[in-house]
BADRENLO-671874 format. One record per residue (C-alpha): x, y, z; residue in one letter. Coordinates in steps of 0.05 Angstrom, whole numbers, plus 5000, padded with zeros to 4 digits. Layout:
BEGIN
XYZA;...
// end
This chain:
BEGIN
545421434866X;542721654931X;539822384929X;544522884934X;546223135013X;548523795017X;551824105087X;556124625058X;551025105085X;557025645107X;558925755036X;552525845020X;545825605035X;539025484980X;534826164974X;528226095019X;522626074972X;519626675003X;526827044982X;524726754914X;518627104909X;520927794940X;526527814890X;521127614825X;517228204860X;523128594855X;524228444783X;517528764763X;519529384792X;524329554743X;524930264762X;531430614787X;530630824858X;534231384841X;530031684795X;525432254807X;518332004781X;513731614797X;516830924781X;522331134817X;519031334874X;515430724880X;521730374877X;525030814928X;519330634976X;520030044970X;527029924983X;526930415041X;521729935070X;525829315056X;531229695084X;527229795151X;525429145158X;532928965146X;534729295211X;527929075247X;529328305238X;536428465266X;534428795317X;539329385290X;537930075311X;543330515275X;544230545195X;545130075149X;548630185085X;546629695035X;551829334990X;554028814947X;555028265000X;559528195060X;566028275022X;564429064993X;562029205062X;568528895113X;572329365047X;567829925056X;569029895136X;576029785130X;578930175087X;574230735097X;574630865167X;577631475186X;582631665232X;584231035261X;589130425249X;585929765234X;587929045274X;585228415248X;585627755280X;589527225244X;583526775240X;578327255199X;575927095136X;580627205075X;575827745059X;577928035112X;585827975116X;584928175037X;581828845052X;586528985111X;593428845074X;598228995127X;594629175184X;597128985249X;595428215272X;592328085335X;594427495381X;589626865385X;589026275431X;589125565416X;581125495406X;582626105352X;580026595408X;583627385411X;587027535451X;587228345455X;594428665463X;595129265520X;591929985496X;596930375445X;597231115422X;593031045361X;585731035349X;583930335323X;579630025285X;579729145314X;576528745265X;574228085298X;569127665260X;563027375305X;564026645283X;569126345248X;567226025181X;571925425180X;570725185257X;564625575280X;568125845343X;565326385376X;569427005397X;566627365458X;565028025419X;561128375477X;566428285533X;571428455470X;567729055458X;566829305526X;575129385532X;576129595464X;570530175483X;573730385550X;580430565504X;576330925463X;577230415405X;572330185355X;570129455333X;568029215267X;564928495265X;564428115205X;557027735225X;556227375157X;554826705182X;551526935254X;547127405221X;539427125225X;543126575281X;544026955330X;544427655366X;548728145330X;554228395373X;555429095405X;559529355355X;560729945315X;560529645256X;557928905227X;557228675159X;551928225142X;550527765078X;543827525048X;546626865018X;548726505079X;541926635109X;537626365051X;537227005011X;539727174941X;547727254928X;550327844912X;547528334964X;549528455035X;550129035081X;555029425127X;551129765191X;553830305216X;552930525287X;556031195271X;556931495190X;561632025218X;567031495228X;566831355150X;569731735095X;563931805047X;565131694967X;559531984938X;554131634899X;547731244933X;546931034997X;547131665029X;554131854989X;558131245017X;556630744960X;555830934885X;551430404844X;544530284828X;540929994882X;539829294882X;533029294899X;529728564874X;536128244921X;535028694976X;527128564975X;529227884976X;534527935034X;528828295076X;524127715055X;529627155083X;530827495147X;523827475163X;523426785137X;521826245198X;528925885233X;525525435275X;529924925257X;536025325281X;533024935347X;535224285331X;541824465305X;545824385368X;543223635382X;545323475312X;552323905316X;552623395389X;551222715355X;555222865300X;562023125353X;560822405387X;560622015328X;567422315300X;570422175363X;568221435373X;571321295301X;577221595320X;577222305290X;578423005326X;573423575331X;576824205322X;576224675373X;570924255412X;572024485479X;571025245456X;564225575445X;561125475378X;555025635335X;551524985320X;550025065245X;559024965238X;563324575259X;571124185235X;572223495244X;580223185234X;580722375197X;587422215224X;591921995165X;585522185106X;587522815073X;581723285063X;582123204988X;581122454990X;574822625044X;572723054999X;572322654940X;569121994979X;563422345008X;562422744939X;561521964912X;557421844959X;552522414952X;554222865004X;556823584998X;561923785046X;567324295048X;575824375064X;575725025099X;571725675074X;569425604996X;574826284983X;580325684997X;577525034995X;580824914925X;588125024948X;593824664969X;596225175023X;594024945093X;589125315128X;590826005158X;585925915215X;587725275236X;595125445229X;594126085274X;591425535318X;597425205322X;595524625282X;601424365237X;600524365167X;599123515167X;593923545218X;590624085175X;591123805116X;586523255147X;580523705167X;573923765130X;568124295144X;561224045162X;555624635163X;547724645172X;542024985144X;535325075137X;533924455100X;538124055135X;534523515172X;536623015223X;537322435175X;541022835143X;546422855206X;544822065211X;546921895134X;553922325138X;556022015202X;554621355168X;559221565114X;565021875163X;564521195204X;565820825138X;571521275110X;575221265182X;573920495194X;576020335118X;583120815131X;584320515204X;584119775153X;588619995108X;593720275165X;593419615204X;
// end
Protein backbone atom coordinates (compact mmCIF):
# COMPACT_ATOMS: atom_id res chain seq x y z
CA UNK A 1 0.00 0.00 0.00
CA UNK A 2 0.93 3.47 -0.80
CA UNK A 3 2.01 5.55 2.39
CA UNK A 4 -0.59 6.74 4.28
CA UNK A 5 -1.93 10.63 3.18
CA UNK A 6 -3.42 12.38 5.85
CA UNK A 7 -5.57 15.88 5.21
CA UNK A 8 -7.78 15.78 8.14
CA UNK A 9 -5.61 18.49 9.50
CA UNK A 10 -8.99 20.47 11.09
CA UNK A 11 -9.59 17.66 13.45
CA UNK A 12 -6.39 17.66 14.33
CA UNK A 13 -3.02 18.09 13.02
CA UNK A 14 0.70 15.92 14.06
CA UNK A 15 2.48 17.80 17.16
CA UNK A 16 5.55 19.97 15.74
CA UNK A 17 8.54 18.33 16.97
CA UNK A 18 9.59 21.41 18.71
CA UNK A 19 5.98 21.03 20.73
CA UNK A 20 7.47 17.54 21.35
CA UNK A 21 10.39 18.67 23.05
CA UNK A 22 8.74 21.63 25.09
CA UNK A 23 6.22 19.23 26.44
CA UNK A 24 9.31 16.36 27.44
CA UNK A 25 10.79 19.65 29.01
CA UNK A 26 7.73 20.06 30.77
CA UNK A 27 7.63 16.55 32.01
CA UNK A 28 10.85 17.05 33.98
CA UNK A 29 9.41 19.79 35.82
CA UNK A 30 7.24 17.82 37.77
CA UNK A 31 6.51 20.45 40.26
CA UNK A 32 3.00 21.97 40.97
CA UNK A 33 2.94 25.59 39.95
CA UNK A 34 0.93 26.10 42.76
CA UNK A 35 3.15 25.25 45.28
CA UNK A 36 5.05 27.60 47.43
CA UNK A 37 8.81 26.35 47.16
CA UNK A 38 11.22 26.28 45.16
CA UNK A 39 10.12 23.56 42.65
CA UNK A 40 7.06 25.27 42.49
CA UNK A 41 8.34 28.39 41.81
CA UNK A 42 10.37 27.27 39.15
CA UNK A 43 7.44 25.79 37.67
CA UNK A 44 5.31 28.83 38.10
CA UNK A 45 8.01 30.80 36.14
CA UNK A 46 7.98 28.91 33.80
CA UNK A 47 4.48 28.66 32.85
CA UNK A 48 4.01 32.38 33.35
CA UNK A 49 6.67 32.68 30.61
CA UNK A 50 5.01 30.21 28.35
CA UNK A 51 2.00 32.00 29.11
CA UNK A 52 3.57 35.34 27.77
CA UNK A 53 4.75 34.01 24.87
CA UNK A 54 1.18 32.51 24.34
CA UNK A 55 -0.20 36.01 23.96
CA UNK A 56 3.11 37.43 22.14
CA UNK A 57 2.82 34.89 19.17
CA UNK A 58 -0.93 36.02 18.98
CA UNK A 59 -0.36 39.14 19.04
CA UNK A 60 -2.91 39.23 22.18
CA UNK A 61 -2.67 42.05 24.49
CA UNK A 62 -5.35 41.31 27.27
CA UNK A 63 -5.41 38.03 29.55
CA UNK A 64 -5.39 34.77 28.81
CA UNK A 65 -6.84 32.15 30.94
CA UNK A 66 -5.39 28.86 30.22
CA UNK A 67 -7.53 25.70 29.83
CA UNK A 68 -8.18 22.35 28.80
CA UNK A 69 -8.68 23.06 25.05
CA UNK A 70 -11.16 25.08 23.06
CA UNK A 71 -14.24 23.23 24.37
CA UNK A 72 -13.69 24.23 28.47
CA UNK A 73 -12.90 27.66 27.26
CA UNK A 74 -16.24 28.52 24.51
CA UNK A 75 -18.02 26.76 28.18
CA UNK A 76 -16.11 28.90 30.36
CA UNK A 77 -17.10 32.10 28.08
CA UNK A 78 -20.45 31.08 27.66
CA UNK A 79 -21.85 30.13 30.42
CA UNK A 80 -19.87 32.33 32.61
CA UNK A 81 -20.45 35.57 31.25
CA UNK A 82 -22.34 37.78 33.26
CA UNK A 83 -25.17 39.84 32.79
CA UNK A 84 -25.76 39.30 29.31
CA UNK A 85 -27.84 36.86 26.99
CA UNK A 86 -25.88 34.68 24.70
CA UNK A 87 -26.74 34.34 20.55
CA UNK A 88 -24.99 31.75 18.63
CA UNK A 89 -25.02 31.29 14.98
CA UNK A 90 -26.51 28.12 13.67
CA UNK A 91 -23.32 27.19 11.93
CA UNK A 92 -20.75 27.11 15.14
CA UNK A 93 -19.17 24.22 16.16
CA UNK A 94 -21.23 21.63 18.23
CA UNK A 95 -19.04 22.74 21.01
CA UNK A 96 -20.49 25.58 20.78
CA UNK A 97 -24.40 25.00 20.30
CA UNK A 98 -23.62 22.29 23.29
CA UNK A 99 -22.50 24.91 25.76
CA UNK A 100 -25.18 27.42 24.68
CA UNK A 101 -28.33 25.05 25.02
CA UNK A 102 -31.08 27.35 24.16
CA UNK A 103 -29.68 30.45 23.40
CA UNK A 104 -31.14 32.47 20.85
CA UNK A 105 -30.05 31.54 17.00
CA UNK A 106 -28.77 34.01 14.79
CA UNK A 107 -29.79 34.24 11.06
CA UNK A 108 -27.10 33.05 8.35
CA UNK A 109 -26.76 33.47 4.62
CA UNK A 110 -26.39 30.94 2.05
CA UNK A 111 -22.35 30.90 2.13
CA UNK A 112 -23.13 30.18 6.14
CA UNK A 113 -22.34 33.98 6.73
CA UNK A 114 -24.54 35.95 9.90
CA UNK A 115 -26.48 37.78 9.43
CA UNK A 116 -26.99 40.10 12.73
CA UNK A 117 -30.73 40.79 13.77
CA UNK A 118 -31.65 44.68 14.76
CA UNK A 119 -30.28 45.82 18.52
CA UNK A 120 -32.69 44.39 21.45
CA UNK A 121 -33.11 45.36 25.19
CA UNK A 122 -30.68 42.91 26.59
CA UNK A 123 -26.98 42.87 26.95
CA UNK A 124 -25.60 40.06 24.73
CA UNK A 125 -23.16 37.97 24.48
CA UNK A 126 -22.91 36.82 20.03
CA UNK A 127 -20.93 33.93 19.66
CA UNK A 128 -19.60 33.74 16.00
CA UNK A 129 -16.69 31.39 15.35
CA UNK A 130 -13.79 32.91 13.01
CA UNK A 131 -13.83 29.99 10.50
CA UNK A 132 -16.02 27.38 10.08
CA UNK A 133 -14.59 23.83 10.58
CA UNK A 134 -16.63 21.88 8.03
CA UNK A 135 -16.32 24.59 4.96
CA UNK A 136 -13.56 26.98 6.06
CA UNK A 137 -15.75 30.11 5.45
CA UNK A 138 -14.79 33.10 6.86
CA UNK A 139 -17.26 35.34 8.87
CA UNK A 140 -16.36 39.03 8.80
CA UNK A 141 -15.66 39.23 12.63
CA UNK A 142 -14.17 42.89 12.60
CA UNK A 143 -17.06 44.63 10.67
CA UNK A 144 -19.31 42.10 13.02
CA UNK A 145 -17.68 43.43 15.88
CA UNK A 146 -17.69 47.02 15.16
CA UNK A 147 -21.87 46.93 15.20
CA UNK A 148 -22.13 44.55 17.91
CA UNK A 149 -19.72 47.25 19.93
CA UNK A 150 -21.74 50.39 18.98
CA UNK A 151 -24.92 48.49 20.84
CA UNK A 152 -22.84 48.02 23.54
CA UNK A 153 -22.76 44.18 22.90
CA UNK A 154 -19.97 41.81 23.39
CA UNK A 155 -18.44 39.12 20.91
CA UNK A 156 -16.93 35.88 21.71
CA UNK A 157 -15.06 34.07 18.76
CA UNK A 158 -14.32 30.57 18.78
CA UNK A 159 -10.58 30.93 16.74
CA UNK A 160 -9.67 27.18 17.08
CA UNK A 161 -8.75 26.55 13.61
CA UNK A 162 -7.62 30.41 12.62
CA UNK A 163 -5.50 30.59 15.57
CA UNK A 164 -1.58 30.52 14.37
CA UNK A 165 -3.40 31.14 10.51
CA UNK A 166 -4.29 34.17 10.81
CA UNK A 167 -4.99 37.49 12.79
CA UNK A 168 -7.18 36.96 15.73
CA UNK A 169 -10.24 39.09 15.58
CA UNK A 170 -11.34 42.17 17.67
CA UNK A 171 -13.23 40.49 20.06
CA UNK A 172 -13.93 40.29 23.56
CA UNK A 173 -13.35 37.02 23.90
CA UNK A 174 -11.59 34.06 21.62
CA UNK A 175 -10.76 30.64 22.49
CA UNK A 176 -7.84 29.09 21.12
CA UNK A 177 -6.59 25.32 20.89
CA UNK A 178 -3.04 23.88 20.76
CA UNK A 179 -3.93 20.68 18.78
CA UNK A 180 -5.12 22.15 15.58
CA UNK A 181 -1.99 24.21 15.39
CA UNK A 182 0.58 21.35 15.89
CA UNK A 183 0.69 21.40 19.69
CA UNK A 184 -0.28 18.75 22.23
CA UNK A 185 -4.23 17.87 22.79
CA UNK A 186 -5.72 18.59 25.67
CA UNK A 187 -4.81 22.27 26.39
CA UNK A 188 -6.20 25.39 24.96
CA UNK A 189 -7.05 28.82 26.20
CA UNK A 190 -9.90 31.45 26.49
CA UNK A 191 -8.44 35.27 26.29
CA UNK A 192 -10.17 37.58 27.84
CA UNK A 193 -10.17 41.20 26.89
CA UNK A 194 -11.95 42.09 30.11
CA UNK A 195 -12.14 39.42 33.52
CA UNK A 196 -14.84 41.71 34.95
CA UNK A 197 -17.30 40.33 32.38
CA UNK A 198 -16.75 36.71 33.89
CA UNK A 199 -18.11 35.23 36.91
CA UNK A 200 -15.01 33.79 38.56
CA UNK A 201 -15.12 30.06 40.26
CA UNK A 202 -12.37 29.99 42.34
CA UNK A 203 -9.32 27.82 41.98
CA UNK A 204 -6.14 28.65 39.48
CA UNK A 205 -5.96 30.82 36.89
CA UNK A 206 -6.54 33.81 38.71
CA UNK A 207 -9.87 32.16 40.46
CA UNK A 208 -11.71 31.47 37.09
CA UNK A 209 -10.47 27.84 36.57
CA UNK A 210 -9.76 25.27 39.38
CA UNK A 211 -7.12 22.44 38.32
CA UNK A 212 -3.55 21.94 38.28
CA UNK A 213 -1.91 23.67 35.71
CA UNK A 214 -1.05 21.90 32.74
CA UNK A 215 2.23 23.07 32.37
CA UNK A 216 4.35 20.30 30.01
CA UNK A 217 1.10 21.01 27.32
CA UNK A 218 1.14 24.56 27.75
CA UNK A 219 5.15 24.73 27.31
CA UNK A 220 4.38 22.83 24.41
CA UNK A 221 1.46 25.02 23.01
CA UNK A 222 3.89 28.14 23.47
CA UNK A 223 6.63 26.04 21.62
CA UNK A 224 4.03 25.33 18.44
CA UNK A 225 2.90 28.82 18.17
CA UNK A 226 6.32 29.93 17.73
CA UNK A 227 6.98 27.05 15.54
CA UNK A 228 7.73 28.28 11.64
CA UNK A 229 4.21 28.30 9.07
CA UNK A 230 5.87 29.09 6.09
CA UNK A 231 4.01 26.68 4.39
CA UNK A 232 0.67 28.32 5.34
CA UNK A 233 2.05 30.27 1.94
CA UNK A 234 1.31 27.74 -0.37
CA UNK A 235 -1.91 26.68 1.01
CA UNK A 236 -4.15 28.80 -1.08
CA UNK A 237 -2.57 27.59 -4.57
CA UNK A 238 -3.21 24.09 -3.39
CA UNK A 239 -6.86 24.89 -1.81
CA UNK A 240 -7.18 26.60 -5.89
CA UNK A 241 -5.97 23.45 -7.85
CA UNK A 242 -7.75 21.31 -5.77
CA UNK A 243 -11.51 23.74 -6.21
CA UNK A 244 -10.72 23.33 -10.13
CA UNK A 245 -10.17 19.84 -10.18
CA UNK A 246 -13.54 18.99 -8.26
CA UNK A 247 -15.26 21.05 -10.55
CA UNK A 248 -13.87 19.65 -13.95
CA UNK A 249 -14.97 16.08 -12.61
CA UNK A 250 -18.11 17.24 -11.96
CA UNK A 251 -18.34 17.87 -8.14
CA UNK A 252 -19.42 21.14 -6.20
CA UNK A 253 -17.25 23.22 -3.83
CA UNK A 254 -19.17 24.28 -1.02
CA UNK A 255 -19.36 27.67 -0.39
CA UNK A 256 -16.75 28.56 -3.15
CA UNK A 257 -17.77 31.93 -3.98
CA UNK A 258 -17.48 33.02 -0.15
CA UNK A 259 -14.23 33.91 1.64
CA UNK A 260 -12.33 31.06 3.02
CA UNK A 261 -9.11 30.10 4.98
CA UNK A 262 -7.00 28.01 2.67
CA UNK A 263 -5.93 25.17 5.04
CA UNK A 264 -10.33 24.03 4.69
CA UNK A 265 -12.34 23.56 2.41
CA UNK A 266 -15.90 20.95 1.33
CA UNK A 267 -16.15 19.44 -1.83
CA UNK A 268 -19.94 17.64 -2.98
CA UNK A 269 -19.60 13.94 -5.38
CA UNK A 270 -22.98 14.18 -6.89
CA UNK A 271 -24.82 10.80 -6.26
CA UNK A 272 -21.40 9.29 -3.83
CA UNK A 273 -22.53 9.46 -0.28
CA UNK A 274 -19.83 10.68 2.02
CA UNK A 275 -19.60 7.28 3.70
CA UNK A 276 -18.79 5.46 0.50
CA UNK A 277 -16.01 8.57 -0.17
CA UNK A 278 -14.96 8.00 2.88
CA UNK A 279 -14.25 4.47 2.80
CA UNK A 280 -12.55 4.60 -0.99
CA UNK A 281 -10.06 7.13 -0.22
CA UNK A 282 -9.41 5.38 3.34
CA UNK A 283 -8.42 2.22 0.78
CA UNK A 284 -6.61 4.15 -0.94
CA UNK A 285 -4.40 5.71 1.70
CA UNK A 286 -5.74 8.97 2.19
CA UNK A 287 -7.31 10.42 5.36
CA UNK A 288 -10.19 12.66 4.84
CA UNK A 289 -13.11 13.69 6.86
CA UNK A 290 -17.46 14.01 6.65
CA UNK A 291 -17.89 17.18 8.48
CA UNK A 292 -16.07 18.13 11.92
CA UNK A 293 -14.50 14.84 13.79
CA UNK A 294 -17.44 15.74 16.88
CA UNK A 295 -19.95 14.36 13.94
CA UNK A 296 -18.22 12.73 11.27
CA UNK A 297 -19.46 9.25 12.63
CA UNK A 298 -23.23 10.03 12.39
CA UNK A 299 -26.00 9.55 10.25
CA UNK A 300 -27.72 12.97 10.87
CA UNK A 301 -26.87 15.44 8.05
CA UNK A 302 -24.79 18.22 8.74
CA UNK A 303 -26.13 21.21 10.80
CA UNK A 304 -23.94 23.69 8.96
CA UNK A 305 -24.65 22.78 5.67
CA UNK A 306 -28.38 22.42 6.48
CA UNK A 307 -28.38 26.05 8.00
CA UNK A 308 -27.01 26.64 4.54
CA UNK A 309 -29.84 25.51 2.98
CA UNK A 310 -28.42 22.41 1.62
CA UNK A 311 -31.02 19.46 1.64
CA UNK A 312 -30.20 16.56 3.53
CA UNK A 313 -29.11 14.44 -0.01
CA UNK A 314 -26.78 16.99 -1.21
CA UNK A 315 -25.19 16.87 2.27
CA UNK A 316 -25.00 13.60 2.68
CA UNK A 317 -22.61 13.77 -0.41
CA UNK A 318 -19.99 16.20 1.01
CA UNK A 319 -16.55 15.26 2.37
CA UNK A 320 -14.00 17.64 4.28
CA UNK A 321 -10.57 18.22 2.81
CA UNK A 322 -8.10 20.23 5.36
CA UNK A 323 -4.24 21.14 5.24
CA UNK A 324 -1.42 21.29 7.49
CA UNK A 325 1.89 21.71 8.18
CA UNK A 326 3.09 18.61 6.59
CA UNK A 327 1.01 18.69 3.88
CA UNK A 328 2.87 19.06 0.66
CA UNK A 329 1.81 19.74 -2.87
CA UNK A 330 1.99 16.16 -4.03
CA UNK A 331 0.12 15.62 -1.48
CA UNK A 332 -2.90 17.96 -3.18
CA UNK A 333 -1.75 16.18 -6.62
CA UNK A 334 -2.31 12.36 -5.28
CA UNK A 335 -6.02 13.16 -3.68
CA UNK A 336 -7.22 14.89 -6.72
CA UNK A 337 -6.06 11.82 -8.60
CA UNK A 338 -8.17 9.79 -6.33
CA UNK A 339 -11.39 12.26 -6.39
CA UNK A 340 -11.07 12.21 -10.36
CA UNK A 341 -11.20 8.37 -10.12
CA UNK A 342 -14.06 7.98 -7.58
CA UNK A 343 -16.27 10.74 -9.63
CA UNK A 344 -15.32 9.27 -13.14
CA UNK A 345 -15.89 5.56 -11.80
CA UNK A 346 -19.72 6.88 -10.24
CA UNK A 347 -20.52 9.05 -13.48
CA UNK A 348 -19.81 4.95 -15.23
CA UNK A 349 -21.91 3.36 -13.11
CA UNK A 350 -24.88 6.14 -13.57
CA UNK A 351 -24.60 6.04 -17.40
Amino acid sequence: MADRLYLDHAATTPMRPEAIAAVADGMARWANPSSPHAEGRAARRALEDARARIAGALGWRHEVILTSGASEAIALALRRAKGVRVAVAPTEHDAVLRAAGDAARLAVDAAGQVVLPDSGDARTLFAIQAVNSETGVLQPLDTLAAEIRACGDLLFADCAQSAGKLPLPDADLIAVSAHKLGGPPGVGALLVRDLGVLEPSGGQEQGYRGGTENLPGVLGFAAALEAPRDWLAEAAEWRALLDAAVLAEGGAVVAGTAPRISTIAAYRMPGVAAAAQLIRFDGGGIAVSAGSACSSGSLKPSHVLGAMGWDAQAAREVVRVSFGWTTRAEDVRRFVNAWAAIAREARSRAA
